[in-house]
C-alpha positions, 0 to 999 in steps of 0.5 A: 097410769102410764108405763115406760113406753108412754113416758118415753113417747111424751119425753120424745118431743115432735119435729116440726121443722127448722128447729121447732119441736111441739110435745105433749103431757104425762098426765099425773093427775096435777093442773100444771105441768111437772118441772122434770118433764119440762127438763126432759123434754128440753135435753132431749130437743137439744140431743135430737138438734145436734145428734153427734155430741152428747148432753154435759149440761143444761142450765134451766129458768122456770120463767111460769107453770106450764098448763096441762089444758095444751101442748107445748111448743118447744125451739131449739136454736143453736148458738155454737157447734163446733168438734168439742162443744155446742151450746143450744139454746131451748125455749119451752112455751104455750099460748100465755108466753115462755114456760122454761128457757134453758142453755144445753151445753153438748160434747164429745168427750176426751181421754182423761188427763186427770181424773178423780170423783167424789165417793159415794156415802155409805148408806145401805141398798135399795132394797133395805129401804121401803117402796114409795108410791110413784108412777108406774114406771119409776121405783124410788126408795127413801134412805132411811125410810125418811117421811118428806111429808109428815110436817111434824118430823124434822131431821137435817138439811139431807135426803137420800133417794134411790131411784130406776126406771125399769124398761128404758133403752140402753143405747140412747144416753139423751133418754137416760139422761132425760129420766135422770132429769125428770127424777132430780126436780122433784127432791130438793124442796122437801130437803130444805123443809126437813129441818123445820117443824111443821112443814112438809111436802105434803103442805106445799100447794096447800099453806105453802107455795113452792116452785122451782125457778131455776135448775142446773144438770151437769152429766159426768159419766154414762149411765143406765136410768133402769138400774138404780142411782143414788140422789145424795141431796143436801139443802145449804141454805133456805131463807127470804123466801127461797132456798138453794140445794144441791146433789151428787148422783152415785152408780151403784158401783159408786160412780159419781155419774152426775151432779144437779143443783136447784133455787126454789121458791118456799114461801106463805101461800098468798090469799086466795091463791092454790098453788 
């Protein structure tokens, strides 16, 4: 199982000249490539091509699976760069074509003019709440010990998850910002199934097929992925096969430090079909 530094490596896409990037897997244990490591290594090409501004916010469309059998290719082209804002555009692919295509909005942040944030909800810390099997290198709590995966249990169209990364460095915010990314992908389907008896995460891939097809991360505040955040989730529509959900990300100090949002796919699974 990989420790922090192997994430941190594999996020940390390889240079390879004029804007081109190659980048490897984490391997866990699945056939395709995990959607969170496509986001992360996405903010983490934008930030290392315009190294002056800092990531605001990255919109992404899941266009097929990456496969796991070979590395990924990753351009990163700048649209814009001006003294406020750049935009980059990020193109992920492998060998059958383009994996993910996002638009990372970067800048350099100004006084305060106005100010205000959402609160964060009242749910108790992360030590009141069970540790959840995970990789190695990242603790994750469920508020109210809630079970994505029991099909037979229904609650609302909410989830509540703490999650760190111990060991992640302080001083790089794109790091940060890419474990936050990596952590968000991976919720907000099991949101939407919540209300609905016999469905559960533990069915997707198996009678259900799932995927993600598009994600957008706005960053609002600086913050520490090895200290614990709170992903406030709610799922406000699924149907005709797809659902929407959206998330505030909460400091423990209750800083609204980042918001993301998700179209999915939640349909039957198609005859002889795996995935």
């Amino acid at each position: 199982m990989a420790d922090i530094n192997e994430v941190l490596e594999v996020f940390e896409p390889t240079p390879a000249g004029d804007g081109a990037f190659t980048a490897s897997h984490l391997d866990e244990g699945h056939q395709v490539v995990f959607g969170g490591q496509l986001l992360a290594q996405s903010l983490i090409a934008a930030a290392r091509t315009v190294p002056d501004k800092e990531v605001l916010s990255l919109h992404c469309v899941f266009a097929r699976a990456g496969a796991f059998t070979e590395p990924l290719d990753i351009r990163a082209e700048v649209l814009q760069s001006g003294r406020a804002f750049a935009t980059v555009s990020v193109t992920t692919s492998q060998s059958r074509g383009v994996c993910t295509r996002s638009t990372v909005m970067l800048h350099a942040p100004d006084a305060d003019r106005i100010r205000h944030g959402d609160p964060a909800p009242q749910v108790g810390a992360p030590d009141g709440w069970e540790e959840r099997p995970t990789p190695a290198f990242w603790d994750m709590r469920i508020v109210d010990d809630v079970d994505i995966s029991d099909p037979a249990l229904t609650g609302p169209a909410e989830l509540r998850v703490w999650s760190r990364f111990p060991g992640v460095p302080t001083d790089d915010l794109a790091l940060n910002q890419a474990m936050l990314a990596y952590a968000s992908d991976g919720f907000l389907i099991a949101t939407a199934m919540r209300p609905h008896e016999g469905i559960g995460q533990s069915l997707a891939h198996v009678t259900v097929s799932t995927t993600v097809l598009t994600q957008t991360l706005t960053f609002h505040e600086p913050f520490r992925a090895a200290d614990w955040l709170l992903l406030d989730q709610r799922s406000s529509y699924a149907g005709r096969g797809r659902s929407h959900g959206a998330a505030n990300v909460f400091s423990t100090d209750g800083r609204l430090v980042a918001s993301f949002s998700q179209d999915n796919m939640i349909r039957e699974m198609p005859e002889g079909r795996n995935y």
